[in-house]
C-alpha positions as CSV (number, residue, x, y, z in Angstrom):
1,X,-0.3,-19.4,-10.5
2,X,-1.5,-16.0,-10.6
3,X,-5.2,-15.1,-11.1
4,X,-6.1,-11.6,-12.7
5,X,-9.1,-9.8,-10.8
6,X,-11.5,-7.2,-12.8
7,X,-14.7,-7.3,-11.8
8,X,-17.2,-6.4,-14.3
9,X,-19.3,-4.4,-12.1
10,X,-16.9,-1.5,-12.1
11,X,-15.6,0.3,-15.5
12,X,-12.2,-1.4,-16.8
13,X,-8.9,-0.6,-15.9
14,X,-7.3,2.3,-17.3
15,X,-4.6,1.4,-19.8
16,X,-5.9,-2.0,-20.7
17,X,-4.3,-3.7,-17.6
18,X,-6.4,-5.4,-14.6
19,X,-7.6,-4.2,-11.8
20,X,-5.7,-6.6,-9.4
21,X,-3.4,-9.8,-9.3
22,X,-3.7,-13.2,-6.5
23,X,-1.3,-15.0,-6.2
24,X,0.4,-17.8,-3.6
25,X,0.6,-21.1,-2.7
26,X,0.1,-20.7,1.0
27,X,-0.8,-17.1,1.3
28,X,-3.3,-15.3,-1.0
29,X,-1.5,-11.7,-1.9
30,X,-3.2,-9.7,-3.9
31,X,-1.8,-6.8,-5.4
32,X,-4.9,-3.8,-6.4
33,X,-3.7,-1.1,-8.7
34,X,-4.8,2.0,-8.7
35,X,-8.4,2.4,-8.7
36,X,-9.9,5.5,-9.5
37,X,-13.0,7.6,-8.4
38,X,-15.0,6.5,-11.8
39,X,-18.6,5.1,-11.1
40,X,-19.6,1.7,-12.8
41,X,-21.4,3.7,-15.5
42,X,-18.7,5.9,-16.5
43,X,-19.4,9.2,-14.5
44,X,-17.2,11.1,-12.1
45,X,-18.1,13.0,-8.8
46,X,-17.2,16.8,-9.4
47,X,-15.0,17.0,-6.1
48,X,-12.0,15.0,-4.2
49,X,-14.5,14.0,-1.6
50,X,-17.3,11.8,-4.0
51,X,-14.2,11.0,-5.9
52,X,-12.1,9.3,-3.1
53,X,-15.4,7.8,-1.8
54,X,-16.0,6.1,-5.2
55,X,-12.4,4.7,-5.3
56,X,-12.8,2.9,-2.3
57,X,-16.0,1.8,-3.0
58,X,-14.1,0.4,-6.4
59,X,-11.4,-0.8,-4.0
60,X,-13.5,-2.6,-1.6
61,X,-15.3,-4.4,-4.8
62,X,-12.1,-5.8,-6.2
63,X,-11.2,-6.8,-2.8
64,X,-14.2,-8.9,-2.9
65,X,-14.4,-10.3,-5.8
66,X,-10.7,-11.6,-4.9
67,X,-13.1,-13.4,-2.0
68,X,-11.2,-11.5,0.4
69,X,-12.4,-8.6,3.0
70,X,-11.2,-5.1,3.8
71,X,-9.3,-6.4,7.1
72,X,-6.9,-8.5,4.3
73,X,-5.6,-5.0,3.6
74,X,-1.9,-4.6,4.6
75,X,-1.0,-1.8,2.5
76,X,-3.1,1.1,0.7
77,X,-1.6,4.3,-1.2
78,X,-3.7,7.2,-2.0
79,X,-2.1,9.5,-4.8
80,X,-4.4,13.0,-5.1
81,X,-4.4,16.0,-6.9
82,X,-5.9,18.0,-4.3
83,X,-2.4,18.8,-2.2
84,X,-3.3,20.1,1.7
85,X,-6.4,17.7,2.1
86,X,-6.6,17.1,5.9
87,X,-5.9,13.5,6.4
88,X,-9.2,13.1,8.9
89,X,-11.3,13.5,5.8
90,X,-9.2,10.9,4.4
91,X,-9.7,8.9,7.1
92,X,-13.1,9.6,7.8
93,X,-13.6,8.0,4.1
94,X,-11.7,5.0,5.2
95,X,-13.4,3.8,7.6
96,X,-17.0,4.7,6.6
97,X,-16.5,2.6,3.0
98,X,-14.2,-0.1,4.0
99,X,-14.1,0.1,8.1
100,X,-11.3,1.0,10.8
101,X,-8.4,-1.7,10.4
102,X,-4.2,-1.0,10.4
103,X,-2.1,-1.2,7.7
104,X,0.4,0.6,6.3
105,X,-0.5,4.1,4.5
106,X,0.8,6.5,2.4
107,X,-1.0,9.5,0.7
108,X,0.8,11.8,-1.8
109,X,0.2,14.5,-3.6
110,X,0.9,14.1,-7.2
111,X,0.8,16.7,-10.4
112,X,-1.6,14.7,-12.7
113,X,-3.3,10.7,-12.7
114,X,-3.5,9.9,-16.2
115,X,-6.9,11.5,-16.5
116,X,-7.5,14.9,-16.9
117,X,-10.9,14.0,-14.9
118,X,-9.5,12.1,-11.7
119,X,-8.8,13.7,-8.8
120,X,-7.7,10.5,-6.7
121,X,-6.5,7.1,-7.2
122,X,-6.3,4.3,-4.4
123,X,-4.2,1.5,-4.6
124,X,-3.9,-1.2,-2.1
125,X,-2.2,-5.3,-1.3
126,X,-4.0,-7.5,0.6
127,X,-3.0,-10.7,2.3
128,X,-4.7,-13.4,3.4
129,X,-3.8,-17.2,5.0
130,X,-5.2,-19.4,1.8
C-alpha cells in the first residue's frame, strides 16, 4: 500500500498533489516530486542560489518525514531556469544541505516551472531495505 508524504512544515504541493509517495513490501521507494525553493512561510529567495538551497532544505524534510535519510537517495533531478550555472555551485549546495553521497543526477535547464517566481525545482527517489 502506498503512503502519501506532505509534511506540514513546508508550504503544500503545487497543483494540489503531494509532496512524495512510499511504497513496497520489502523495499521502501519513495518517489519526491518536485520541490521548489518556497520557504515554509510562503517567501522566495531573490536568486538561484537561496532558491536551490531552500529546495533541498524542502527535499531533505520530505525525505525525513518518509523516516528515511539523505544517503536513501538513488536518484535526484534538478530542473532550473538559470541555464550555464556551474555545476560545483550545484554541488557545493548538495552536499552542504543534504551531505556527499552517489546517486544518479541530472540537472536541466528548462524554459519556465509553473511559477513565474521559481527559479529551481528538485526532485528526487529514495530507496531504502524496509
Amino acid at each position: 500500500m502506498a503512503r502519501l508524504i506532505s509534511p506540514s512544515t513546508i508550504t503544500p504541493p503545487a497543483l494540489g498533489g503531494c509532496h512524495a509517495v512510499l511504497h513496497g513490501p520489502t523495499a521502501k521507494r519513495l518517489i519526491v516530486g518536485a520541490q521548489r525553493g518556497e520557504r515554509p512561510d510562503g517567501s522566495w529567495p531573490d536568486d538561484f542560489v537561496g532558491q536551490l538551497a531552500q529546495a533541498f532544505d524542502n527535499l531533505l524534510t520530505v525525505i525525513q518525514a518518509a523516516q528515511m535519510a539523505p544517503e536513501d537517495i538513488v536518484r535526484l533531478d534538478v530542473a532550473m531556469l538559470a541555464p550555464g550555472v556551474p555545476a560545483d555551485i550545484i554541488e557545493r549546495l548538495r552536499a552542504d544541505r543534504l551531505g556527499r553521497f552517489h546517486c544518479a543526477m541530472t540537472c536541466v535547464s528548462v524554459s519556465g516551472l509553473g511559477d513565474i517566481r521559481c527559479l529551481v525545482h528538485v526532485s528526487a527517489e529514495a530507496v531504502k531495505q524496509a
